[in-house]
RODO-2510 file (C-alpha; in nm, 4 decimals, decimal comma):
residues 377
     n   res          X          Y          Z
     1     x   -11,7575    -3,0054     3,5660
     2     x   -12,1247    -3,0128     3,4099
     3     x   -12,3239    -3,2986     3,3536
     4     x   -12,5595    -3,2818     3,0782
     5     x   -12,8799    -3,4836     3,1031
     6     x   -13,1833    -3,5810     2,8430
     7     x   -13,5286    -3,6870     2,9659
     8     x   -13,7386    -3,6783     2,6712
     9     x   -13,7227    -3,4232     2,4627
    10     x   -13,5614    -3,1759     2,6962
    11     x   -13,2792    -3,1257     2,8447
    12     x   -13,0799    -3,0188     3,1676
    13     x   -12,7377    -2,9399     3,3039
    14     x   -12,6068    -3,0155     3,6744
    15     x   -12,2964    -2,8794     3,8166
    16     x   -12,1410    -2,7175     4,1490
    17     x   -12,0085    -2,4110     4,2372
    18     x   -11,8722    -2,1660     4,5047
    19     x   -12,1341    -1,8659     4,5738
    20     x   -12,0217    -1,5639     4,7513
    21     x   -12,0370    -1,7017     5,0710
    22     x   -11,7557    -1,9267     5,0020
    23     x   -11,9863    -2,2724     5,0136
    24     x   -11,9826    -2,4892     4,7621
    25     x   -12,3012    -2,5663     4,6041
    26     x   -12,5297    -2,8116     4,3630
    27     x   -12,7168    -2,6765     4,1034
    28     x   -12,9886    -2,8234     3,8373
    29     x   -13,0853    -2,5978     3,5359
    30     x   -13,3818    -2,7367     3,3154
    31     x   -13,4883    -2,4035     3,2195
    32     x   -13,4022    -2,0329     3,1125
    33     x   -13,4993    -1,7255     3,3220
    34     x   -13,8202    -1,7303     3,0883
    35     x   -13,9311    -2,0497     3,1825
    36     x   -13,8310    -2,1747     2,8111
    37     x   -13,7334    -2,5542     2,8351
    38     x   -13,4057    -2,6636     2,6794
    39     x   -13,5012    -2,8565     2,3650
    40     x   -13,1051    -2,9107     2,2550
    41     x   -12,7788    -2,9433     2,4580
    42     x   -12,6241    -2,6546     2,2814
    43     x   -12,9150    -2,4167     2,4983
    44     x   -12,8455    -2,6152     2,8216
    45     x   -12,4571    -2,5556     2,7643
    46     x   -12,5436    -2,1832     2,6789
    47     x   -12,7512    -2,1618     2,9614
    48     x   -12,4625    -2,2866     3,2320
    49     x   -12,2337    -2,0961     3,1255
    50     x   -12,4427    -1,7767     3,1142
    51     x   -12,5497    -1,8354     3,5061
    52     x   -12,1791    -1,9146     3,5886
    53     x   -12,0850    -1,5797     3,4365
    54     x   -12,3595    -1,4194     3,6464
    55     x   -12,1758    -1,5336     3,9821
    56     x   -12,0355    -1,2967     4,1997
    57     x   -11,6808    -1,3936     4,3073
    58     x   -11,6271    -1,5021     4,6389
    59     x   -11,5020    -1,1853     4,8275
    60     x   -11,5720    -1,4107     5,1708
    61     x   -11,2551    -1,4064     5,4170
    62     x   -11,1245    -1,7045     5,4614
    63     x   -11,3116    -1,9059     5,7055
    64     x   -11,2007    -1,9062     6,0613
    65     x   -11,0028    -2,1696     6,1728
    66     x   -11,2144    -2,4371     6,4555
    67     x   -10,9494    -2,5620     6,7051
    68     x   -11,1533    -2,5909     7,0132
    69     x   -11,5154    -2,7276     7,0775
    70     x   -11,6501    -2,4627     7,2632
    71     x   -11,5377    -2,1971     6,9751
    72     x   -11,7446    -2,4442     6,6979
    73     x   -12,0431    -2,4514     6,9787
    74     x   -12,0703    -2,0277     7,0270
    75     x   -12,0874    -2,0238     6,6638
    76     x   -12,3226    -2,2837     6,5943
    77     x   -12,5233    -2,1527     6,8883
    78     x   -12,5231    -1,8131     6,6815
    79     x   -12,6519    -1,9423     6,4143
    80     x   -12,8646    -2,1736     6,5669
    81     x   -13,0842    -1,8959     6,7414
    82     x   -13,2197    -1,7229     6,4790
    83     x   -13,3707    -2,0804     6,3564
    84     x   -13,5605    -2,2152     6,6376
    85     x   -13,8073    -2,0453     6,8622
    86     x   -13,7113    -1,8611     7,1790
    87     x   -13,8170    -2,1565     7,4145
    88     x   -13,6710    -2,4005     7,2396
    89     x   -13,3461    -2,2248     7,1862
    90     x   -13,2853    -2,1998     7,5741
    91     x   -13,4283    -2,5855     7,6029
    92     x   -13,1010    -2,7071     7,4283
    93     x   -12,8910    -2,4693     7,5824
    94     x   -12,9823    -2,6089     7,8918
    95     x   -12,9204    -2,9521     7,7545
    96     x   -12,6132    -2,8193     7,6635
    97     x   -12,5020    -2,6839     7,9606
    98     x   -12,5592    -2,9585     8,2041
    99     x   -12,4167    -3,2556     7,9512
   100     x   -12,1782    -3,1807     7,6492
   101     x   -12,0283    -2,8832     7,7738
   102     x   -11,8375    -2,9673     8,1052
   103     x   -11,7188    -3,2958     7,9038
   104     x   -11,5549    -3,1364     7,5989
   105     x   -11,5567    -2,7628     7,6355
   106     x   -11,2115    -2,7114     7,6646
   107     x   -11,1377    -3,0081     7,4190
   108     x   -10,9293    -2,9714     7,1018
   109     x   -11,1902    -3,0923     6,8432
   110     x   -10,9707    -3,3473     6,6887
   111     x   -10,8876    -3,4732     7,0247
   112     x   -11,2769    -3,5946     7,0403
   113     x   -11,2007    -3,9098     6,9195
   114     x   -11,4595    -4,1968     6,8849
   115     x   -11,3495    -4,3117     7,2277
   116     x   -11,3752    -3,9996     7,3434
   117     x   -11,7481    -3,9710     7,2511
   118     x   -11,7956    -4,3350     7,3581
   119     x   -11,6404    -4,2783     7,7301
   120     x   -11,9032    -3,9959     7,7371
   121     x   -12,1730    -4,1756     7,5937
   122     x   -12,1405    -4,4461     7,9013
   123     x   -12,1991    -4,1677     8,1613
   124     x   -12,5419    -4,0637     8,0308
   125     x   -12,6220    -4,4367     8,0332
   126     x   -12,8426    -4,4114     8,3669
   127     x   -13,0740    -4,1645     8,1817
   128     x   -13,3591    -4,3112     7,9871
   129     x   -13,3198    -4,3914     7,6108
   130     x   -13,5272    -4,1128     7,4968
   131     x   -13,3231    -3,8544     7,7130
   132     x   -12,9676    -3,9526     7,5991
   133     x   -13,0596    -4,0122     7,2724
   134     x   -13,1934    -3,6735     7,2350
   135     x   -12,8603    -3,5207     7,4556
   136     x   -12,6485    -3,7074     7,1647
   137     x   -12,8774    -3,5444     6,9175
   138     x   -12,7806    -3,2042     6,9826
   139     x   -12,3964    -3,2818     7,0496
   140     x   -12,4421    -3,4525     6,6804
   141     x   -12,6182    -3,1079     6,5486
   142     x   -12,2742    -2,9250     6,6636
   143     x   -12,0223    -3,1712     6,5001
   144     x   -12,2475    -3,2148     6,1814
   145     x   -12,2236    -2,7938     6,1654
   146     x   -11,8693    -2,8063     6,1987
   147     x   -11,8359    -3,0719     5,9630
   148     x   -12,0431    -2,8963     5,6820
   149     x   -11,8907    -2,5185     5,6976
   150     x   -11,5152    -2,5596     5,8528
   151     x   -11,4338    -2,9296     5,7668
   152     x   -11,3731    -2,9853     6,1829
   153     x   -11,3609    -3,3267     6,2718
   154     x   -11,6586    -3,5522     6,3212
   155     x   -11,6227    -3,8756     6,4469
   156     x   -11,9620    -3,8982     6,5883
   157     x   -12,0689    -4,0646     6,2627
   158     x   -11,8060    -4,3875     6,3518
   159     x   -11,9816    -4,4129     6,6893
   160     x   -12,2475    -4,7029     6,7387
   161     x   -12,5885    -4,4927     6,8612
   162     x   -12,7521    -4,6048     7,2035
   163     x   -12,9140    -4,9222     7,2232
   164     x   -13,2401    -5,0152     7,3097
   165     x   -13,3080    -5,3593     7,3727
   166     x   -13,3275    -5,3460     7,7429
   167     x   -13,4931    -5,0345     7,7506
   168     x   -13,7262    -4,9926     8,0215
   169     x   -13,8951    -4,6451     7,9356
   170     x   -14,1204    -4,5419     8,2078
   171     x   -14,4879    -4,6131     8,1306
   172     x   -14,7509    -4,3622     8,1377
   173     x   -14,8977    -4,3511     8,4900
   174     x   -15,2794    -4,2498     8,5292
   175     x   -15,5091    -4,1224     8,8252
   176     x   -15,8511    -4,2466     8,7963
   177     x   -16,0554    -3,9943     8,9507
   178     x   -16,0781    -4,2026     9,2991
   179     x   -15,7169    -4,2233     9,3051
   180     x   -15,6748    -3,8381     9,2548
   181     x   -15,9204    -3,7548     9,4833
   182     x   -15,7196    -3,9485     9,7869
   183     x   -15,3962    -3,7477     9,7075
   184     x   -15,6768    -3,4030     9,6986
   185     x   -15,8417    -3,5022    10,0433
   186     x   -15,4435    -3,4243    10,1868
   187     x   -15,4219    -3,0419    10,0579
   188     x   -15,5359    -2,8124    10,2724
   189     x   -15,3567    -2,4983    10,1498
   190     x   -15,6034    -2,3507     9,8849
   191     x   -15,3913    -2,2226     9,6082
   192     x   -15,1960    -2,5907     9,5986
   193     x   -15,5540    -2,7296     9,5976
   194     x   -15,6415    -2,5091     9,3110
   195     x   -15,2993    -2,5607     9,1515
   196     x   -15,3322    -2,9731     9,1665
   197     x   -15,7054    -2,9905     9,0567
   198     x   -15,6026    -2,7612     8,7440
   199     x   -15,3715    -2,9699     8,6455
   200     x   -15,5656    -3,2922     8,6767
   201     x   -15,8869    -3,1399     8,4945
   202     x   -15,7531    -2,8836     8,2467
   203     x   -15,4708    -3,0976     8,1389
   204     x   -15,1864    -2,8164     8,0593
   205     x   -14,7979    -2,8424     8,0972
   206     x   -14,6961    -2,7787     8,3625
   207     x   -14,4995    -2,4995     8,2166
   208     x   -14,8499    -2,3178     8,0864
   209     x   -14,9861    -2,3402     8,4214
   210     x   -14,7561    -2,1799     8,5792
   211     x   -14,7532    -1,8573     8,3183
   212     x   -15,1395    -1,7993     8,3884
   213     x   -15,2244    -1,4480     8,5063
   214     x   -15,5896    -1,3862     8,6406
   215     x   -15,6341    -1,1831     8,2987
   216     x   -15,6204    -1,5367     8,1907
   217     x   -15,9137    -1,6680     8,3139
   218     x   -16,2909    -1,5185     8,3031
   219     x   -16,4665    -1,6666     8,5911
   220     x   -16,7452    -1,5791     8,4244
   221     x   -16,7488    -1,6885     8,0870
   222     x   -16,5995    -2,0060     8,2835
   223     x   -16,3663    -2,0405     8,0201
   224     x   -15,9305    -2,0449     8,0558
   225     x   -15,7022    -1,8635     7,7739
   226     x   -15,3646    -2,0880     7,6948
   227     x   -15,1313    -1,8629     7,4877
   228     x   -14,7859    -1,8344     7,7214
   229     x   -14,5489    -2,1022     7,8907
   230     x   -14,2646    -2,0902     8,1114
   231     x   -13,9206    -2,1520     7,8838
   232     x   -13,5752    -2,1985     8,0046
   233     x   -13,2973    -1,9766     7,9834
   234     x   -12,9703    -1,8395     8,1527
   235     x   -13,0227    -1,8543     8,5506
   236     x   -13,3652    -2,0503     8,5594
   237     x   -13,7120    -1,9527     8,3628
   238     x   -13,9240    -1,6841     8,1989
   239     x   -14,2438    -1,5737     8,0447
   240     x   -14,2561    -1,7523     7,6879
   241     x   -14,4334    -1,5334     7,4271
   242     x   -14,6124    -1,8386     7,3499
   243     x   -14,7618    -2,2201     7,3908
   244     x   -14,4925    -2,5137     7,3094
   245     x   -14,7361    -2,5876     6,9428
   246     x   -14,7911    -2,1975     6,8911
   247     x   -15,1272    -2,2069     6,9133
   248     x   -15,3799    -2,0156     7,1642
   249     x   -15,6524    -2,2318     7,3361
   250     x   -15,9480    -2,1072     7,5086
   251     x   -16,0449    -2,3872     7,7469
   252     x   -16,3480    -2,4192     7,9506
   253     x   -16,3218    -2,4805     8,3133
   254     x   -16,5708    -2,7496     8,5124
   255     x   -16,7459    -2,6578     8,7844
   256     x   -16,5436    -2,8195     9,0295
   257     x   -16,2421    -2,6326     8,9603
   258     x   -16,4004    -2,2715     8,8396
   259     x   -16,5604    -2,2906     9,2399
   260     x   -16,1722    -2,3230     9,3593
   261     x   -16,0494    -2,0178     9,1060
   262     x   -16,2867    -1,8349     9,2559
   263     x   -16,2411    -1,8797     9,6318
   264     x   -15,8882    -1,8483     9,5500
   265     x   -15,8547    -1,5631     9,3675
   266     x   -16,0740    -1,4103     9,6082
   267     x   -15,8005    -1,4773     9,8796
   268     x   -15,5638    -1,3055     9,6756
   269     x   -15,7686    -1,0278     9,6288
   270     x   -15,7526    -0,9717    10,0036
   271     x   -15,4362    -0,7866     9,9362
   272     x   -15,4245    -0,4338     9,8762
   273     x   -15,1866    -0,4771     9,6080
   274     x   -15,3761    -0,7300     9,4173
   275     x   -15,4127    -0,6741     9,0304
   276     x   -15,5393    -0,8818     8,7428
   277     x   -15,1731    -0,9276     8,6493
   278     x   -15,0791    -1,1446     8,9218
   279     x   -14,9848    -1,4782     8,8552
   280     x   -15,2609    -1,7345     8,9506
   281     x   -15,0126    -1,9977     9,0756
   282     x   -14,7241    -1,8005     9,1706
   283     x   -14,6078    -1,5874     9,4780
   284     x   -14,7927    -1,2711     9,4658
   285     x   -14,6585    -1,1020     9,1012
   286     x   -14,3737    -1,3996     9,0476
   287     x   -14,4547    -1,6870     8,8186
   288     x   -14,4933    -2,0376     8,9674
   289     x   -14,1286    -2,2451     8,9685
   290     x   -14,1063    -2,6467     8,9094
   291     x   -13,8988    -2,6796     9,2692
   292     x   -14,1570    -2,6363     9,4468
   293     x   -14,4419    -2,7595     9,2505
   294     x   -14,2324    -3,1021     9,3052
   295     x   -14,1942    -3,0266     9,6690
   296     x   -14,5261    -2,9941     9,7028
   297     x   -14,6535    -3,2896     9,5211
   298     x   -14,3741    -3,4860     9,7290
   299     x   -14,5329    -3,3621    10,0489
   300     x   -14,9011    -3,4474     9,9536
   301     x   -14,8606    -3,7836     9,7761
   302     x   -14,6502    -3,8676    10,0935
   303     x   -14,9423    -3,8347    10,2809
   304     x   -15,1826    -3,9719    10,0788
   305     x   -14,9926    -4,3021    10,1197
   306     x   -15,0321    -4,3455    10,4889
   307     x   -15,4605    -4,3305    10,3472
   308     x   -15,4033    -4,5831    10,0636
   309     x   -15,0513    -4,7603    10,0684
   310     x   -15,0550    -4,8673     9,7136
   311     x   -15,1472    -4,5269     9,5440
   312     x   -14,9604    -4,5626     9,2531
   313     x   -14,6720    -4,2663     9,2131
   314     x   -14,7286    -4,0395     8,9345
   315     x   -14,5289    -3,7715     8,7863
   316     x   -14,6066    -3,4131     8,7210
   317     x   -14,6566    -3,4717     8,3782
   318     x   -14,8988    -3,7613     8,4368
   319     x   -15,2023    -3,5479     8,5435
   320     x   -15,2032    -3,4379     8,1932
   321     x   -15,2200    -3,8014     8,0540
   322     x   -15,4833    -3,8784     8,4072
   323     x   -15,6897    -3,5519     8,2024
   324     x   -15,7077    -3,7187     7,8907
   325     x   -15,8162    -4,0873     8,0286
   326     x   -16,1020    -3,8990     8,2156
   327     x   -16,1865    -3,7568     7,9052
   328     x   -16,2135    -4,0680     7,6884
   329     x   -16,3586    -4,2684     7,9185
   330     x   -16,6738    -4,0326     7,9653
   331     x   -16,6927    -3,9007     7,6577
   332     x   -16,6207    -4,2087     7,4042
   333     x   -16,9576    -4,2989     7,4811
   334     x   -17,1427    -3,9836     7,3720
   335     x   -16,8929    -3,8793     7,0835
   336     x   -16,7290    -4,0433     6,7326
   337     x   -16,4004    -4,1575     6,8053
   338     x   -16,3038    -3,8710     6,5235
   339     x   -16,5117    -3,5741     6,7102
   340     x   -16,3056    -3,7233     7,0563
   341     x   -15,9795    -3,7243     6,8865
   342     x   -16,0287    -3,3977     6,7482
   343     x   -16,1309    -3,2453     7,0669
   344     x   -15,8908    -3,4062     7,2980
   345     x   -15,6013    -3,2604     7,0803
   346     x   -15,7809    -2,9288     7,0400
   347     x   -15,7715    -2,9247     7,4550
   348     x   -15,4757    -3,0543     7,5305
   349     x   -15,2703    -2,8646     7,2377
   350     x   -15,1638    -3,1519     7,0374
   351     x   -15,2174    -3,2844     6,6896
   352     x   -15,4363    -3,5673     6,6326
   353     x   -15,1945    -3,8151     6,5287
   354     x   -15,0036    -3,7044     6,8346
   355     x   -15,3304    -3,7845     7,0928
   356     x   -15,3733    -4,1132     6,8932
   357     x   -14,9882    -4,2090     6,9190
   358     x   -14,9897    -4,0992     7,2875
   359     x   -15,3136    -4,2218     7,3892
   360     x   -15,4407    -4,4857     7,1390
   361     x   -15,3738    -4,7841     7,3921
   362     x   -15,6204    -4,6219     7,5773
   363     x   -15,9312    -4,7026     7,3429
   364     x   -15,9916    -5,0011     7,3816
   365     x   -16,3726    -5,0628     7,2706
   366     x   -16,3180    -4,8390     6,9645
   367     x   -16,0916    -5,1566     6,8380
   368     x   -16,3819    -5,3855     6,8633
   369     x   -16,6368    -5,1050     6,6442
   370     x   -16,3893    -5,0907     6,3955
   371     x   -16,3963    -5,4439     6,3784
   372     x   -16,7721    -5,5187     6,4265
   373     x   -16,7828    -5,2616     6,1278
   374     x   -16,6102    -5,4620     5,9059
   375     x   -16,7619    -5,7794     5,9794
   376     x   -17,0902    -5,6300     5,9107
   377     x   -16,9610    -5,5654     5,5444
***
């Protein structure tokens, strides 16, 4: 049925209807196909039931029938691909695969129950809150689809989300540069020397790193291209046609680490078959993989204890936040905290407001200038 509506001196008509794809729709008409407002209900009623007479019928087969979860996930996973980028398509697959679908693959969909969901919300307790909120995320993006275009059953919504009040979300762990260079006096191999001082002083993922090819990097120019990361999919990883924000950096390298590329890739170069499309990191012409990278690390920080028994464990990821703490603490002196900002994001491949929502804590004096600014007002 159409609702009629007056806002001043015009008017407007809302209403729903099936389009040809069988969904049923809402739809708001406060003008004609020439832009011509409706000054009187009798050209908003004209006008409603002119576009409803312009619908083609519904020649959509019925709608397949959703008994089973894992015949709602293939087709939400369908449709789901040609709305996400490549990477991030095989990221929740993978979250997929590992947590929702050995739990209710083979389930009957209105056999997951609320204490269904809530028996398998308990086993992905010892995860942190971030993680399992984000695994019940996607299992919610399934059961919403289902939901919206075959009227499955959702009983998500009745379930009480995780809680967290006695969260205890790992902090972000830094490496001064003494620290780091205990843990680099224990590698003696030179590509994992190479590999751990890029990380700590060009401040990639992990997953960029280990997609660099020497056509990459121009020793030269001194300077590091950032266009490619690893991605999941199917049976482990693969060459991502591009960075997690989309973007290209060009990155120059410090001294200290373009003096390693260079002794390194002169190693490789050793070898007959050596080209410029060999992977800096990886195992002649195969990409670097995490396993080992954490083997590695593992093997080096073990070490680096029996030197200083309370170096502080890191994680992988926490070179890149070490990287940005060297950089504001020798550059907030010599920069505006908006030219710092600016560059740290433009570095590390974030926005601004992500750096300062990451790394604000870490800026501590620029509190007291804002301050001192203020007063002086």
């Amino acid at each position: 049925m159409a609702s009629y509506e007056k806002r001043g001196k015009y008017w407007s008509v809302r209403f729903r209807f099936v389009d040809e794809r069988g969904l049923e729709v809402n739809k708001r008409l406060s003008q004609d196909d020439h832009e011509n407002k409706f000054i009187t209900k009798k050209e908003a009623e004209q006008a409603y039931l002119n576009f409803m007479a312009s619908i083609k019928p519904n020649k959509k087969q019925a709608k397949p029938k959703m008994t089973y979860f894992y015949e709602l996930y293939n087709d939400f996973m369908t449709y789901r691909k040609t709305r996400v980028r490549e990477s991030t398509y095989y990221d929740v697959m993978y979250i997929y695969n590992k947590h929702v679908l050995p739990y209710f693959k083979n389930l009957k969909l209105i056999d997951i129950t609320p204490y269904v969901i809530n028996q398998w919300q308990q086993n992905l307790e010892k995860y942190s809150y971030k993680y399992k909120t984000k695994i019940r995320g996607y299992f919610k993006l399934v059961l919403d689809y289902g939901q919206k275009y075959y009227q499955t059953t959702n009983n998500i919504q009745l379930c009480d989300n995780f809680s967290n009040i006695h969260k205890n979300n790992k902090e972000m762990q830094i490496w001064t540069p003494t620290q780091f260079e205990i843990f680099n006096n224990q590698i003696n191999d030179l590509q994992d020397k190479t590999m751990f001082n890029f990380l700590y002083f060009m401040g990639t993922r992990k997953g960029e790193m280990g997609a660099l090819r020497w056509t990459d990097i121009n020793l030269e120019n001194k300077t590091c291209i950032i266009s490619k990361s690893l991605t999941r999919e199917n049976g482990g990883l693969k060459i991502g046609s591009s960075t997690k924000n989309c973007k290209k950096r060009i990155l120059i390298i410090p001294e200290k680490l373009l003096n390693l590329l260079k002794a390194l890739k002169y190693e490789q170069a050793a070898d007959k078959n050596f080209n410029e499309q060999w992977f800096v990191f990886g195992n002649k012409e195969n990409h670097l993989t995490y396993n080992p990278l954490f083997v590695k690390f593992k093997k080096y920080y073990k070490l680096a204890l029996k030197q200083s028994p309370n170096l502080k464990r890191i994680r992988i990821h926490d070179f890149r936040h070490s990287h940005v703490s060297l950089l504001i603490n020798q550059a907030q002196s010599t920069l505006s905290l908006t030219a710092l900002l600016y560059a740290i994001a433009e570095r590390i491949g974030d926005t601004v407001e992500q750096v300062l929502k990451t790394y604000g804590h870490l800026f501590p004096d620029k509190q007291h200038d804002l301050i001192s600014t203020l007063n002086s007002i």
